[in-house]
N, C-alpha and C positions, 0 to 999 in steps of 0.2 A: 597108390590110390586106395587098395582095399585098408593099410596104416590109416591112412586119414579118416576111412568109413569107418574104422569101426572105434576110433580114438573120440570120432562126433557123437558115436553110437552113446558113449558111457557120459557125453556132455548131453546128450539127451535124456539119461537118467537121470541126470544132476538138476537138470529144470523141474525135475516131480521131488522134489525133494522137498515136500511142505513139511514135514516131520518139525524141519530145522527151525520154522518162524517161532513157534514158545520158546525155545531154544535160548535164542537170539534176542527175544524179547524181554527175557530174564536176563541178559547178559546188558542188552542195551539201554532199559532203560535207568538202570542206578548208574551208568555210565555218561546219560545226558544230565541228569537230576544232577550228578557230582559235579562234573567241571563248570554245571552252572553257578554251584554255590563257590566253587572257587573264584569268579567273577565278580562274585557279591550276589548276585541272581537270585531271590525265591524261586524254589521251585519245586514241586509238589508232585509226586507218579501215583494217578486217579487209576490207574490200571487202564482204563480205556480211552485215557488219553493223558497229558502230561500238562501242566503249569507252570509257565514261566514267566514269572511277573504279572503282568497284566493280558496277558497272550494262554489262549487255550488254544492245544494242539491234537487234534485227534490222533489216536495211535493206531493204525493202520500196522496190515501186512511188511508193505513197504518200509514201513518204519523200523520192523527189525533189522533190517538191514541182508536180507535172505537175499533178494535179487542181486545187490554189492556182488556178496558170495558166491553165486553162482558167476558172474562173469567172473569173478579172476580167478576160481578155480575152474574155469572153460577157457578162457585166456591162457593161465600158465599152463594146463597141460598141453595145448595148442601150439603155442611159443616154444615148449619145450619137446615136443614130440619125437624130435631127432637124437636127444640125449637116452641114454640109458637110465630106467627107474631105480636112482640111487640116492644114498643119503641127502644129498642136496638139493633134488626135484619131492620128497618127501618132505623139507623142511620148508620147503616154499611152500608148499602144499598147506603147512599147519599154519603159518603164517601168513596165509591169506584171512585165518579168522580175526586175528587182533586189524589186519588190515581194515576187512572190508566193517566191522565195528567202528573203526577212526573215520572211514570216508563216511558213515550212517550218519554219527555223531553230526559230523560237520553240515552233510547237508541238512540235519534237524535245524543247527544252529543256524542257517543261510536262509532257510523257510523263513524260521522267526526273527528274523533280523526285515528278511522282503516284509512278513505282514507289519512288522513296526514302524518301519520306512514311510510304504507306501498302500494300504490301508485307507482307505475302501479300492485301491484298484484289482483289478481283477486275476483273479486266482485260477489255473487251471491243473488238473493233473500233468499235462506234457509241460508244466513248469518244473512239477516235483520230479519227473524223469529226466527232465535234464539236466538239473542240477546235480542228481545225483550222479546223473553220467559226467561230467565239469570234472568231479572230486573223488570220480573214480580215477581218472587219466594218470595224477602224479602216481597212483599207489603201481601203476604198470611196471615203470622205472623199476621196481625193485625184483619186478618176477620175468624180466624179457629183458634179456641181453642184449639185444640188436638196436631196440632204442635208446640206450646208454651209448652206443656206437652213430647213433644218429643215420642208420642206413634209413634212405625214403622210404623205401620201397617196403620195406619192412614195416615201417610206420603207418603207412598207408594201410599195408593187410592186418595188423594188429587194432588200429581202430576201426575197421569195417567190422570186424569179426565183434568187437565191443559194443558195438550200435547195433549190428543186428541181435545179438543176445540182449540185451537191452530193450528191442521191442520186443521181442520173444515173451521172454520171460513174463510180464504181466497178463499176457495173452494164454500162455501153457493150459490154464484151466477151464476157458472160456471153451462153449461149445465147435469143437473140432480142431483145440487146442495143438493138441497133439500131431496131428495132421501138418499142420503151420508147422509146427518145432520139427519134425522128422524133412520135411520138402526144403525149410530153409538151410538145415542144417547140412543136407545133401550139397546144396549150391555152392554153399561156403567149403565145402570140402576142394570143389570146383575152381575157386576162387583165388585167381592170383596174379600177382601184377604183371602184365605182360606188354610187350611191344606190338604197337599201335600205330597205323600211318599215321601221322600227324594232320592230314587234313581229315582223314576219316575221324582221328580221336576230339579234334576241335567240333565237327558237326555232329558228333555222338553226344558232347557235352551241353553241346546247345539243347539239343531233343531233352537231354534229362532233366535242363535244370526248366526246360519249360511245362516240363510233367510235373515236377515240382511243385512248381505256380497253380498247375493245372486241380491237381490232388490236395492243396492247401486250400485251394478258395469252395471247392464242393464240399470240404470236410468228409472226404473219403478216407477215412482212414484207415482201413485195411488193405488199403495200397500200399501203401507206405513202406512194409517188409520188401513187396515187390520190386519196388522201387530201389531200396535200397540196392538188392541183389543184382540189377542193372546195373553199376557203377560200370561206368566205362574203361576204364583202367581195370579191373577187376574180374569181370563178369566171362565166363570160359564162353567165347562165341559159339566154337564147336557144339556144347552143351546146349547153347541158345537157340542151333539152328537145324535140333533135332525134336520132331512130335515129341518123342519122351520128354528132352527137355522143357518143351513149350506146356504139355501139360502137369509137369511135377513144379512149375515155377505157379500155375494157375492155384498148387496146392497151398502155397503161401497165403490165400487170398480167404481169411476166412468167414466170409460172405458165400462163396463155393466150398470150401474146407467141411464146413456142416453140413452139407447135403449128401445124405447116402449115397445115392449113384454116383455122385461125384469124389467120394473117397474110395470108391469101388477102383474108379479109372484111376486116380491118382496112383492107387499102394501098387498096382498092373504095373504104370509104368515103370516107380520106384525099387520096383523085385526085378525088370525088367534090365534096369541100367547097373543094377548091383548085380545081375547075372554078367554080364559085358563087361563089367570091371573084375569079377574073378575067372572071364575064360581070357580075356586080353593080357591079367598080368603086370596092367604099368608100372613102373619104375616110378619111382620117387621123386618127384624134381628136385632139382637142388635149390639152391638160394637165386632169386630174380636178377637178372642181369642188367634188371628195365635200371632206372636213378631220375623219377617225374624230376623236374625242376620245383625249384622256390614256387613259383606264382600257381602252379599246377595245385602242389600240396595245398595252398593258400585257398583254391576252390572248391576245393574238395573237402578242407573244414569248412566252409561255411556254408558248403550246399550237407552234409552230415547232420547240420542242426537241423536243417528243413521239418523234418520230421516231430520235431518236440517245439519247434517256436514257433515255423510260419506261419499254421492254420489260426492263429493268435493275431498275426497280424491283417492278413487279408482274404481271412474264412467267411463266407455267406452269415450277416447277421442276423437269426433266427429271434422270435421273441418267446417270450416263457408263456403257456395256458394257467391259468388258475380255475378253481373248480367253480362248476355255474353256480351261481347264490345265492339257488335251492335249495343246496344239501350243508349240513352241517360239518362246518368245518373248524381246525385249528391248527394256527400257522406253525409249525415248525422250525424250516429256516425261509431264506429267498424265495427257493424255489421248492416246496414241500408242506406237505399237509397231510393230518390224520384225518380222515372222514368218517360219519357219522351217520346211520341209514336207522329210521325205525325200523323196531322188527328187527335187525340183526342180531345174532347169535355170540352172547355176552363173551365169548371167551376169542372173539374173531376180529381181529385190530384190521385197520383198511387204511392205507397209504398213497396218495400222489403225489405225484413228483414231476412237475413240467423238465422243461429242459437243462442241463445243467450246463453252461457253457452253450455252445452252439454244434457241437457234435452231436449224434445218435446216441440214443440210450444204451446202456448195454444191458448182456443177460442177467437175469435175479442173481446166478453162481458166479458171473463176477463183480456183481454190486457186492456182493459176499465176500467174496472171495477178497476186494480190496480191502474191508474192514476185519479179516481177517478170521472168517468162517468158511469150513469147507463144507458144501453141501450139495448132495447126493439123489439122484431121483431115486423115489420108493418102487420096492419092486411091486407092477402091479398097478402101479397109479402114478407112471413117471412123469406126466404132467407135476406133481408135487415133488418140490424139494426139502430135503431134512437133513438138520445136523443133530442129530440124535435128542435135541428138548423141544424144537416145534417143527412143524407142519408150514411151510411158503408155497405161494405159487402168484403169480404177477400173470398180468394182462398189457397192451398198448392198447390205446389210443390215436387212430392217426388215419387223417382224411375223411371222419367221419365212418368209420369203420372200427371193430374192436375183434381182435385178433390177441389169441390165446400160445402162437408160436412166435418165437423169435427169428425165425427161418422168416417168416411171411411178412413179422413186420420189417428185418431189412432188406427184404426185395422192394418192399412198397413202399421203404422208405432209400431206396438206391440214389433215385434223381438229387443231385445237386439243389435242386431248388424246390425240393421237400420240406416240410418242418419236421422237427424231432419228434412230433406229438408229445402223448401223456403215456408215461410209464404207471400202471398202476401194480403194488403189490399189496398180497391180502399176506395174515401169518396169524397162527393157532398154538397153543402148547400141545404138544403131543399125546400127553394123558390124561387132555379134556375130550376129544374125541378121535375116533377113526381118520388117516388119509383117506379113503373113501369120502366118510360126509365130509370133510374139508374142502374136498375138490367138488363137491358138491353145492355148499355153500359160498364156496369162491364165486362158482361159477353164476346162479342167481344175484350176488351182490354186487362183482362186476357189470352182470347185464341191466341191474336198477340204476346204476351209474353211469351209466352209457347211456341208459333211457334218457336221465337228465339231460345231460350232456347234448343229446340230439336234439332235447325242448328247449332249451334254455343256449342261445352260444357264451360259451363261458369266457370271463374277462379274460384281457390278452394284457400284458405290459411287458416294459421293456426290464432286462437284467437292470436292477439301480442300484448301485455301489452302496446305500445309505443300509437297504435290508441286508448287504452281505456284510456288512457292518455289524450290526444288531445281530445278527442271528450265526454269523462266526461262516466259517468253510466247512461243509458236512461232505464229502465225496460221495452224488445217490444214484440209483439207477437210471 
């Protein structure tokens, strides 16, 4: 057990590992531009996004291909844990870059093939995550031996471990990021297929897959890790039906994961259970003796997608706010707009952003962070984030209240039958003024906006395939 903590230990380094996206991005994109042109394909690398034909493609984080990487160099050390670090768990090693490059590739080309298709229908991120999970699968074959053997049971713990890194990873830098990576990663140490009554394993299956239904129609999405680590074939009961357990699994949840007191109790318990696993000592298990059947496995992929399709199919459909039609505005895309306030402070841009999808908004640092900016709160005025040339800091929108933390707005936006509200973000260059007046002047512009907002109810409409047409797929806060 302590092999496995601390083998997770160096896959949870592997998830910080943003260094690697320029990296990858230089690598990747004369790599999609070329095999296009080998197709006949124009194609054109704008730097912050790519041209292919008649299709513009944002270039996002994701698109280097950094996440790819991270699973199957979290995967092969995993898979390969029991070998000795020799010449041929090093070569696999190098060879997951050329891999996880080929699976990028592919799913860029699978994107722009979906928007060419099927164009004006609707586009989400848990499209782009699962696709790119589809075309990571064949690239396993080459670095896990047991699935070449076709053992289940194997199979089974090889793609849990891929899907939960898979939601991991886009999450890592999100507020209490870390928290989530350290508590899932523990689980999954935990995690392994074992012998289950069969009538207890059939009524366990039912509960999950109606949580499933449950967490896909509220568009809860930070359930979903939880969720996964439940897998009833999988999931260490023991571990489940112990308080430590029960609260380092609530660490997954990062809606609690951001709350100080609440990573107070989590890390307790976490130092707590790794005390337990170095005075007990366990032995290593061997290889599973369990063998799920055909129809088992068969459920088990298709409740794995849960997480990246359903909430697509039968999620609460939310409508998009646009801004009252007092204040001056200019459309953007769909759902986004630059606003406009007399008297604002010329060097000071102002942004809303209704809903995107019918999910929650997420934080400023990971609307960033998806497009591929990391950014930092200033010491001093952490309210404000900065990637070393401007000055951010965002505001919601929601229930008629405006709320300056992201802590508050998803508590108050928890209920299922919430709306997403209005995500507002303000941003400055840096060496036009102080963080200080930034967050000072944020904070007056938002509350002029919210004044409106409260005078005026601002138009509502539904997501219409014709403006995401027009105005292309922008990923916003």
């Amino acid at each position: 057990m302590i092999h496995n903590l601390l083998l997770l230990g160096v896959i949870f380094l592997l998830l910080h590992l943003a260094n690697l996206t320029e990296v990858l991005s230089y690598l990747s994109r004369p790599l999609v531009t070329g095999a296009a042109a080998v197709f006949g394909i124009e194609a054109v690398n704008r730097g912050t996004d790519i041209v292919l034909g008649d299709l513009v493609l944002p270039w996002t984080q994701d698109c280097s291909g950094v996440n790819t990487l991270i699973i199957l160099w979290g995967v092969t050390l995993w898979a390969n844990r029991h070998r000795s670090f020799d010449r041929t768990l090093v070569l696999r090693l190098l060879l997951c870059v050329p891999a996880a490059l080929l699976a990028n590739m592919f799913r860029i080309f699978t994107l722009a093939g979906y928007r060419y298709l099927f164009y004006p229908a609707w586009e989400s991120e848990e499209l782009h995550y699962l696709v790119g999970f589809l075309w990571l699968i064949p690239f396993l074959f080459l670095f896990v031996d047991d699935l070449r053997h076709m053992n289940r049971a194997r199979w089974i713990e090889i793609v849990h471990l891929s899907l939960a890194l898979a939601l991991v990873a886009p999450a890592i830098f999100s507020p209490g990021g870390s928290l989530v990576a350290l508590s899932t990663l523990f689980y999954l140490a935990h995690s392994r297929a074992s012998e289950v009554a069969p009538r207890r394993l059939i009524i366990a299956y039912l509960g999950w897959g109606l949580a499933a239904l449950v967490i896909a129609w509220s568009e809860m999405e930070s359930l979903w890790i939880p969720w996964l680590l439940l897998c009833p074939r999988l999931v260490s009961w023991r571990l489940l039906s112990s308080w430590t357990g029960i609260i380092i699994l609530t660490g997954t949840m990062s809606l609690l994961a951001m709350r100080p007191e609440w990573q107070i109790l989590v890390s307790v318990a976490l130092a707590y259970r790794l005390y337990l696993s170095i005075r007990e000592k366990q032995q290593q298990p061997g290889a599973s003796p369990v063998n799920p059947g055909i129809p088992e496995v068969a459920t088990l992929a298709l409740l794995g997608m849960a997480p990246f399709a359903l909430s697509a199919l039968i999620g609460i459909s939310h409508l998009i706010e646009r801004p009252p039609a007092g204040l001056m505005t200019r459309q953007l895309t769909f759902n986004s707009y630059q606003l406009m306030l007399t008297g604002q402070p010329a060097d000071v841009r102002m942004y809303w952003y209704g809903a995107f999808g019918d999910g929650r908004h997420h934080s400023l640092a990971s609307c960033m962070r998806f497009r591929g900016l990391i950014m930092e709160p200033v010491p001093g005025q952490e309210e404000v984030l900065t990637g070393g040339k401007m000055w951010m800091r965002d505001f919601f929108i929601h229930e008629g209240k405006l709320m300056s933390s992201y802590g508050d707005y998803l508590l108050a936006s928890f209920s299922p039958f919430s709306t997403p509200g209005v995500h507002l973000i303000l941003d400055a260059p840096a060496d036009a003024m102080s963080a200080a007046y930034f967050s000072q002047a944020s904070q007056r512009l938002a509350k002029r906006i919210f004044d409106a907002y409260r005078e005026q109810k601002p138009v509502v409409v539904n997501t219409l395939p014709a403006l995401a047409r027009i105005y292309g797929y922008t990923p916003s806060g």
